[in-house]
N, C-alpha and C positions, 0 to 999 in steps of 0.2 A: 587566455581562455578560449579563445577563437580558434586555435589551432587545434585541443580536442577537441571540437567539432568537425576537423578538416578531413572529410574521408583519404584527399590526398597525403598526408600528413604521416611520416613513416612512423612504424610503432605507435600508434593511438589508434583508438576506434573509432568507426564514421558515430555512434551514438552511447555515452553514458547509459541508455536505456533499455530495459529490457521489453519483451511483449507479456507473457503471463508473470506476474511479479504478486508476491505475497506482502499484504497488509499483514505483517508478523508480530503474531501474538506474541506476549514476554514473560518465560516462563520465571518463576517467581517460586523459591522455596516456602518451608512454615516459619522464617524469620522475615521474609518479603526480602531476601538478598536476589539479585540475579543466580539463576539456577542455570549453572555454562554446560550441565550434561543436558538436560532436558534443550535448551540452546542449540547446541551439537545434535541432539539429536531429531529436532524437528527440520534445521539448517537441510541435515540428509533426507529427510523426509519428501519435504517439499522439492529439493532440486532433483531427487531421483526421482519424481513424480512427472516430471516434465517442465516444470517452473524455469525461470531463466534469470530471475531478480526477485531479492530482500528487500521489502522496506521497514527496518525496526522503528520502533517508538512510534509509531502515528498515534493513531486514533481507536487502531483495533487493540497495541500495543500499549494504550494505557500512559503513552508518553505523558501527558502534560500532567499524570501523578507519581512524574519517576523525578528525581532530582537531577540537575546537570550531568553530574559525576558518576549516576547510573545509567543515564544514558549514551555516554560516554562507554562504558564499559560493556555495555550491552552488543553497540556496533563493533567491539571490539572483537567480543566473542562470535559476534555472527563474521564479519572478515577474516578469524583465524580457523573459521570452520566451513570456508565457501570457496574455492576452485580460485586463481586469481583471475583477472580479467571477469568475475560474476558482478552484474551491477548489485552496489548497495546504498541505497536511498534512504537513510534516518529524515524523519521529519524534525521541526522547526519548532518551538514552544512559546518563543520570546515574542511580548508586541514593540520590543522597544527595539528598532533600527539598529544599533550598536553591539546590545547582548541577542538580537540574535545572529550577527555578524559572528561574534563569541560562540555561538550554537556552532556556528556553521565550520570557522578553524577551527574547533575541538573533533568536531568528525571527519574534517578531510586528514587530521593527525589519526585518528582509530582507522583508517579503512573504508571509508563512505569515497564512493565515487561519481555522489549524485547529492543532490538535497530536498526536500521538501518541503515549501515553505509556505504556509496559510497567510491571509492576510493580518494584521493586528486585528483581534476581540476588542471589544469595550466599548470602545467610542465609534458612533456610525461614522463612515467614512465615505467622502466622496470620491468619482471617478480619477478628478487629479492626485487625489491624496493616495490612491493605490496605486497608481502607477508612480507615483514618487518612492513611495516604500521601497517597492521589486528595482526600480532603476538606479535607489542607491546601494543598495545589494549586488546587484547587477555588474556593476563600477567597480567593488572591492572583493568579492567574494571567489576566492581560492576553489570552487568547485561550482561545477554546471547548478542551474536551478530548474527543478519545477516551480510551477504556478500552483496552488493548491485552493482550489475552490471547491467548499464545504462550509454554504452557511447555513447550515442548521446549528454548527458548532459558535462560527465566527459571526455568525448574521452579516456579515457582509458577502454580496456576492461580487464577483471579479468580472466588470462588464466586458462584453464579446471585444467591442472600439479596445480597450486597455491592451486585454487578450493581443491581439491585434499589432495594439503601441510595443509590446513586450517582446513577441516573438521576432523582431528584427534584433532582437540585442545578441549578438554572438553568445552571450551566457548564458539568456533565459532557452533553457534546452527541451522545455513543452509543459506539459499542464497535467495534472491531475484534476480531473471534475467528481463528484461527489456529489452532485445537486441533486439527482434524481431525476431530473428534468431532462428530456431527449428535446425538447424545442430549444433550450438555450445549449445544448449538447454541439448540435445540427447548427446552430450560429455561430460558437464558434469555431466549429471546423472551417465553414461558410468564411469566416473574418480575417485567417489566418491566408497571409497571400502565397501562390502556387510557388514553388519554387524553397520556399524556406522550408529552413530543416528546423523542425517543431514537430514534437512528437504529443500529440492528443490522445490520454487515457481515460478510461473510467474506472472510479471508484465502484463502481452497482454491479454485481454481479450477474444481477438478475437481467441486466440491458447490456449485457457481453454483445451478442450476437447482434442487437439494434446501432449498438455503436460503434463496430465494426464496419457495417454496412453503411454507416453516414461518415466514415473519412476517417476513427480512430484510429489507434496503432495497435491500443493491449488493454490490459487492465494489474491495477494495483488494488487486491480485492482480500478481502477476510477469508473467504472460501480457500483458496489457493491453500492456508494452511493446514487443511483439513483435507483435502481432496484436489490435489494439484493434477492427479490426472484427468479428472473432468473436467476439469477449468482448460489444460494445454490441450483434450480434445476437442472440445467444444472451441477453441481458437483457430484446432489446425482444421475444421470442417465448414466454420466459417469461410474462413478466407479462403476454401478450396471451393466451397459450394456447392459442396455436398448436401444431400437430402437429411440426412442426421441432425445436422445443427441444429434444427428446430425441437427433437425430441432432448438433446443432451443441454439445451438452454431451459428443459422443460425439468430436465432433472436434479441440475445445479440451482435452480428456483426453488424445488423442494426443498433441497439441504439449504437453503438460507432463508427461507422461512422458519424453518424448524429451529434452527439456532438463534432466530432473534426470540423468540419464547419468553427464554430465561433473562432476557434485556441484554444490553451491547455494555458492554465487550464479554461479558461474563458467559453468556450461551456459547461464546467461541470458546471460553476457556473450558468448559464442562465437555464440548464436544472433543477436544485435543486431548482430554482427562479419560475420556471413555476409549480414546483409541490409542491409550496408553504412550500419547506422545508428549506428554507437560501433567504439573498438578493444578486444580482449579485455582490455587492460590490467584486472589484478587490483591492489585494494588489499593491501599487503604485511601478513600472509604470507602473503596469500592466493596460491595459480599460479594461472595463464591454463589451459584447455584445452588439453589437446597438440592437434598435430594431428591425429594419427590420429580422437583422438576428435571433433575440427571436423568430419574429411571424414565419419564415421558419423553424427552430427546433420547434416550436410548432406540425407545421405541422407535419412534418416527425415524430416525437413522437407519435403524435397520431393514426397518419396511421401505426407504429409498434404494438404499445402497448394499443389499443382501444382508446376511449375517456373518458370512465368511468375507464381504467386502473392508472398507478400511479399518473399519471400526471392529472392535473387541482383536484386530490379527495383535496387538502387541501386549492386549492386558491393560485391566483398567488400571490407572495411575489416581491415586484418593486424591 
């Protein structure tokens, strides 16, 4: 495991990771089967947009109401529809150590060349208890890992110290954060010692630019599927320092206000649906967006991002 991370290391990359990388939505037929054209064709979407990495099944993707074996097939369709050497990052479902060991072989067999892993749900867990989890994963797990902190979902959060304990292990390959919190953001970039190669993302689209500037790498963001060129500009203006960042971090805010509306994940489906790149179909139990709410995210869409901008160029998809 240590040696894909070896930038010296012939034929392997110095990082699993990309910088603009899409939280990827799961396009979902009117039987809720995986939909591999709407797949295929948001996959092009997003990467000719400027993007540089997939991540299927998180949280935008509805994962943890997909079954093993769809999501499984889902990373399968996004690796046979993505350039080789394109990072793919499925996330992680399981709280139990073992099956999600099983998550984790089932996607390095489809094409993942990364992982996602939250901490276990359910039971509060202390600081030893998560760094046990990730260090026994850590040990056996056939593909690099993120860290994935998001507890609004997991109610556990993955303390900076852990952060810290984790990013020495040749396997743990950096963090996804999700917290929404730029102070514990800014910690642990802070905790993570110079020298290692630990790659620090954000989940929040809307703090692209703030987390950039306190030591991040990228982001793994909802947005990216819908508007991957604001997301990749807004990254390349950052990090160049340019005057703009400030207005294009002002505009991708718009568009992710706008889409949390209709509630998450389904506003991202309704907007992908209007720009003709996926149908709203929601994973059950999840609902679709009525309409009402479609044609007011129309609106607001339009009035961000033009009318001739991303939305309506392919035709809406019901």
């Amino acid at each position: 495991m240590d040696t894909s991370r070896n930038p010296d290391a012939p034929g392997t990359p110095a990082s699993p990771i990309g910088t603009v990388m899409a939280a990827m939505a799961t396009p979902l037929d009117d039987a809720g089967a995986i939909d591999t054209a709407s797949v295929s064709r948001l996959v092009s979407h997003i990467l000719e947009g400027g993007a540089d990495g997939l991540c299927p099944a998180g949280s935008t993707g509805e994962g943890p109401l997909l079954s093993l074996a769809k999501r499984v097939y889902l990373v399968e369709s996004v690796a046979a529809n993505a350039p080789k050497g394109t990072p793919i990052i499925p996330g992680t479902l399981s709280v139990n150590p073992d099956e999600t060991l099983a998550d984790i072989e089932a996607y390095s067999h489809a094409g993942a060349t990364a992982v996602l892993v939250p901490p276990p749900f359910y039971y509060p867990l202390g600081d030893g208890a998560v760094a046990d989890f990730y260090e026994y994963l850590a040990t056996r797990s056939p593909l690099p890992i993120l860290l994935y902190n998001i507890p609004a979902m997991t109610k556990v959060s993955i303390a900076p110290s852990v952060v810290s304990q984790l990013a020495g292990h040749g396997a743990i390959a950096g963090m996804k954060d999700s917290s929404r919190d730029m102070e514990y953001f800014c910690a642990v970039a802070s905790a993570v010692a110079s020298g290692v190669q630990f790659d620090l993302l954000t989940g929040s689209d809307t703090l692209l630019a703030a987390s950039l500037a306190s030591g991040g790498k990228g982001t793994i963001a909802a947005s990216v599927n819908l508007v991957p060129d604001l997301a990749s500009a807004l990254y390349a203006a950052s990090m160049s320092g340019t005057p703009d960042a400030r207005d294009l971090q002002a505009k991708l805010a718009q568009v992710v206000f706008a889409c949390r509306k209709p509630g998450f994940p389904a506003g991202w489906k309704a907007a992908l649906s209007l720009a003709g790149l996926c149908k709203a179909n929601m994973a059950a139990p999840l609902r679709p967006a009525t309409s009402q709410a479609k044609e007011t995210l129309r609106a607001e869409l339009e009035s961000v991002l033009g009318s001739k901008g991303q939305l309506g160029s392919k035709g809406q998809v019901p």
